[in-house]
N, C-alpha and C positions, 0 to 999 in steps of 0.2 A: 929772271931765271928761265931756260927754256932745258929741253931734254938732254941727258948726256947719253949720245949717241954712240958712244965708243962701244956700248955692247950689244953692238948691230952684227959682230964675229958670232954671238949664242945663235945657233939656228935651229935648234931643237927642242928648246923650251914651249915654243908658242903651239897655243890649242889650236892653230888652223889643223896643225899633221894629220888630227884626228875626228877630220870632218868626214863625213861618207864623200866620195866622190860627187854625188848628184846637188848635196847643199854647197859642197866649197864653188862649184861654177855657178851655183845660183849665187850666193853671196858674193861671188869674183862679179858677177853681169851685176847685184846692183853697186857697184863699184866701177863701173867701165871698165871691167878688164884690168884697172889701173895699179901697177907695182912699182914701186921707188928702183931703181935701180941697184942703190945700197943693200936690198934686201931682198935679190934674185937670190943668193943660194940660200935662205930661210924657204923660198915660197918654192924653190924648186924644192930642196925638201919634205916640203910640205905635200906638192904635188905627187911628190914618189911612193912617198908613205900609203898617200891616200887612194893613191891608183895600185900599192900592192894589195890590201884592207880589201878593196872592191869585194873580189870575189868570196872573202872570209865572210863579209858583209851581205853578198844574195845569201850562201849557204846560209847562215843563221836565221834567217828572215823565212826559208825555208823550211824547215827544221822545227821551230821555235814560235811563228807566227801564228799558229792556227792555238797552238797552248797558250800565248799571252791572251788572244784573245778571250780567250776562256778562261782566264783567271780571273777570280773577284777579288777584290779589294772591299774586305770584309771588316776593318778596321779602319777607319778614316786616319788620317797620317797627321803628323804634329809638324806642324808648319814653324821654323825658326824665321823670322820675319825683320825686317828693321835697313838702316843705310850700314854700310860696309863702316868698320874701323870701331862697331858697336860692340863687342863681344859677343859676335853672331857663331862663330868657331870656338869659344871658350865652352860656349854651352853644348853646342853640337858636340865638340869631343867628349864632355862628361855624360849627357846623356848615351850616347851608343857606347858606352863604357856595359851600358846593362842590356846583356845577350837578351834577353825579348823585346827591342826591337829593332828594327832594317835599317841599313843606309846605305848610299850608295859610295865607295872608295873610290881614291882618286881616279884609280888603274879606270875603275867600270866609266868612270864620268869622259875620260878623255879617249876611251873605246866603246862607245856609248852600241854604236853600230851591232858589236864583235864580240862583247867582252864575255858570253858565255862560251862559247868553243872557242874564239881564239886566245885563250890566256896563254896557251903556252910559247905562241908564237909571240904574241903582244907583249905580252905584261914585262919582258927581261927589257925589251927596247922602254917602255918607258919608266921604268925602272932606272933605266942609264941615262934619259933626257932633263931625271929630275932632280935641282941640289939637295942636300940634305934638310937644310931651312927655307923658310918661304924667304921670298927677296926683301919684304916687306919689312918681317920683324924677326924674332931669334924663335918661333915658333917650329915645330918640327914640320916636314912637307916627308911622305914616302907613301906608295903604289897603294899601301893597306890602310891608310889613315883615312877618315868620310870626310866628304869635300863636296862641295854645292852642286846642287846638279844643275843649275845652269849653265854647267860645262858642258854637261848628257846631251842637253835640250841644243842648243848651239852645234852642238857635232850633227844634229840630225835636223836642225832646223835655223832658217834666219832670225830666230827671235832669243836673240841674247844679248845682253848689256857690252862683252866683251866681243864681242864680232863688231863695237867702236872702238877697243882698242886694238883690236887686229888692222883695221881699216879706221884708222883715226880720223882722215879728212871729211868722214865721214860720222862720226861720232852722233851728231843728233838725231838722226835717221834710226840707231839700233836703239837710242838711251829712249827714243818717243814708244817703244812696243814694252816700256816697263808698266807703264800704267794706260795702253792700248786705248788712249780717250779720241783721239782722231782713226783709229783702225777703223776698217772696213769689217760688216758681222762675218762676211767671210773667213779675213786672218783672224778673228777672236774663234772662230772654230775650229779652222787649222793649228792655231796654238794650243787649245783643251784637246782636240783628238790626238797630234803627238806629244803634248804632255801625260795623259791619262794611259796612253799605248806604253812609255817609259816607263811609269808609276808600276805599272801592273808586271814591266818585266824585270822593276827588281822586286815585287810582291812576290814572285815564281822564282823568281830565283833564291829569295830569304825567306822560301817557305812558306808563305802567309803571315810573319812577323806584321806589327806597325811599325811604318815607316816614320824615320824621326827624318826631315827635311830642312837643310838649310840652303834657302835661295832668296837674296835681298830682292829680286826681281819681284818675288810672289809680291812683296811689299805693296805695288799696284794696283793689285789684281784680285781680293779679295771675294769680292761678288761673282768672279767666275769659276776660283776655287770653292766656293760654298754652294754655286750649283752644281760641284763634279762631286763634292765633301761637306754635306749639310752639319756632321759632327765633328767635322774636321776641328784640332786642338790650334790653338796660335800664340805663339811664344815671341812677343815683339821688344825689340831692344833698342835703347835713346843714350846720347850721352852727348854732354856739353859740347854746344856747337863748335865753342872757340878749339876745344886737343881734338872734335871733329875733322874742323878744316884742315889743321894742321897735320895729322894721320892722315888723313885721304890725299890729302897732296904727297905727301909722302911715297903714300902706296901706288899713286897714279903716275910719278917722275921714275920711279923703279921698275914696274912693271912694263910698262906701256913699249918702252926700248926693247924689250925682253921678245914681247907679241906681233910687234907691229910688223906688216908687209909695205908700210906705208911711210915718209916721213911726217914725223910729228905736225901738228902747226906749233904757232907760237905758246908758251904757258900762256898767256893772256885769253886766248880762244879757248883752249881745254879749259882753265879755271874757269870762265864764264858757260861751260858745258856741266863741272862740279857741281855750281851753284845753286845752277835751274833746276838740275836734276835732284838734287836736294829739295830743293821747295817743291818742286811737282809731286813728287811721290812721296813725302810727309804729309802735303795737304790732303794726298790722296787718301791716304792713311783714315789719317783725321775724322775726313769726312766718312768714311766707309766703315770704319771697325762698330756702330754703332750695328750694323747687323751681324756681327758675331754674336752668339750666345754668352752671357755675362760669364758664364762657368767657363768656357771653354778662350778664356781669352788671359793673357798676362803680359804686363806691361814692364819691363826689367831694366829700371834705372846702371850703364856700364858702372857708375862706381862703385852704387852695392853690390854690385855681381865680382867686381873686384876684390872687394874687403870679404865679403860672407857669400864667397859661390858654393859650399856644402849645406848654408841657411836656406841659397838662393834653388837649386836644384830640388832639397827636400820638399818648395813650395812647390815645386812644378808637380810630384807626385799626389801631395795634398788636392791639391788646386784641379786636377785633371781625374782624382781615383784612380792612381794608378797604383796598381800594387808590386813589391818587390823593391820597398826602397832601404830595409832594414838591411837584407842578402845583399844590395850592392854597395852600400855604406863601404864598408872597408876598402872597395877598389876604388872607389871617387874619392877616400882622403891620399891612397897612395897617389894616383895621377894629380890631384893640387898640390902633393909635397913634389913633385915632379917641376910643378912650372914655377916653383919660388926662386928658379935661377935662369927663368925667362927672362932677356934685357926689354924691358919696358923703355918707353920714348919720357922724357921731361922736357917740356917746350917752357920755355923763357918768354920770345921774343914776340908777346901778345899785340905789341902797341900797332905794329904794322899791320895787321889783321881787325883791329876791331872794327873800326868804320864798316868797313864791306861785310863784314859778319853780320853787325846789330843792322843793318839796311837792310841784308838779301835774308837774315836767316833768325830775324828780331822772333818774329811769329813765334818760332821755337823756343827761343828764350823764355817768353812769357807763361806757353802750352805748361813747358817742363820744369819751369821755376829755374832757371838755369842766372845766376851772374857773372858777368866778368872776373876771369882769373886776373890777380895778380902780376904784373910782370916782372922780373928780377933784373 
């Protein structure tokens, strides 16, 4: 199976548009310049958007730069952490369901630049770039809903997971700065100073609220989050490797066609970019959560969060002392009566997966007590 290409016509979906000018040439030069020819009117898109933004882009920095810096970040922020396809968005939507605390929405993440004075020029266009559901699954997708910020990070800097699938041939290059074990202390400084500079301007911008974060990238990165966030919160999420594999591929043959400036390679190559990055940044996990504080840490198996996420959500306030979970009860049960006519995925066809699963992602198995499903 390789990519279905045919939705190379969508040129307006992909987060390049909403690079600042200065990172998209940098991210274009570590690429050689190099653009598929099938995907000139995406990247010239891309390009127009990003060279109109520019100057929206000084003004704010302007403006705005001397007050982020002078914002504290007074409340350490709650990290949703884990591999993508885990129920890292189930939770994020239920928590920021409850107005004290921040997040960041699509619109801010894909105008990461801009997004406080230019909303009114911004926000209508990517409003219109973007479907109603994500591509992925029957989930909702629009401008006001919180969404990862390593979209933020990525528009202002080269250190995103997705800037490999913007530029696919290049994939292991963006997937290696998840868990930054070969980086130079340089770029681990360049990634906390415009991480922490982002952080503080939607701190300024949601008032000094705590910021509730979902970014599977942080998954890596722990030790240098808990030097920028000693009491920072972490909310990490697992789920059976084998409807893992199966969901991530999923999300990655759907998406990738959507982003890319690049032709695909073969699935053979990407799958073995899935795999590693999985095991990399689990181990990394693994080994590292041991310096979190025992309090501040939760570990959230996807199928119990499936079955019991108003049991699962209540723990996060117990678990953390957060108060205000009586006041938002009644909105976290209407949004779960909301998603019981979300189409969920039911995967059958285990048998052709297991081998490469128990070989590359056995570890897991064993970590999370996880067995083989069934096949039908």
């Amino acid at each position: 199976m390789d990519f279905d290409l045919t939705k190379n016509s969508v040129v307006t979906f992909t987060p390049l548009a909403g690079y600042t000018l200065p990172n998209l040439l940098r991210v274009l030069a570590q690429n050689h310049f190099h653009v598929s020819p099938r995907y000139a009117a995406r990247f010239a898109y891309s390009v127009a958007l990003s060279s109109i933004m520019f100057p929206f882009f000084l003004r704010e920095r302007f403006t705005y730069d001397k007050k982020i810096a002078h914002t504290n970040i007074t409340k350490d922020p709650i990290f949703i952490i884990g591999h993508w396809r885990c129920g890292t968005t189930y939770i994020h939507n239920m928590l920021t369901r409850d107005p004290q605390f921040g997040y960041f929405t699509t619109y801010q993440t894909l105008t990461a630049s801009l997004f406080i004075s230019g909303e009114k020029v911004f926000k209508p266009i990517v409003i219109k770039s973007l479907p109603n559901k994500r591509p992925m699954d029957d989930a909702d997708l629009s401008a006001d809903l919180p969404q990862e910020d390593i979209y933020a990070l990525g528009a202002l800097a080269p250190y995103s997971y997705y800037h490999g699938w913007v530029f696919p041939q290049n994939m292991q290059h963006y997937n290696d700065y998840i868990c930054m074990e070969h980086a130079t202390p340089q770029t681990i400084e360049d990634w906390k100073t415009t991480y922490l500079t982002l952080l503080k301007k939607s701190t300024m911008y949601n008032k000094g609220k705590q910021l509730v974060l979902k970014n599977q990238d942080n998954t890596g990165k722990i030790p240098q989050l808990l030097e920028m966030f000693p009491n920072a919160k972490f909310i990490y999420c697992y789920r059976n490797p084998y409807d893992l594999y199966m969901s991530q591929k999923k999300f990655i043959t759907k998406v990738i066609p959507l982003y890319c400036v690049q032709t695909p390679p073969p699935w053979d190559e990407v799958e073995g970019h899935m795999m590693s990055l999985f095991t990399q940044m689990t181990k990394k996990y693994l080994h590292d959560k041991d310096q979190i504080p025992v309090d501040n840490l939760m570990e959230i198996r996807y199928e119990t969060l499936i079955k019991q996420p108003l049991r699962t959500v209540h723990s996060f306030y117990k678990q953390f002392n957060l108060n205000g979970y009586t006041a938002i009860e009644p909105t976290l049960k209407e949004y779960i009566a909301t998603q019981q006519s979300v189409r969920t995925d039911h995967y059958t066809d285990y048998d052709s997966i297991m081998e490469k699963v128990e070989k590359n992602w056995g570890f897991a198995l064993q970590e999370y007590k996880y067995k083989a499903p069934l096949s039908e």
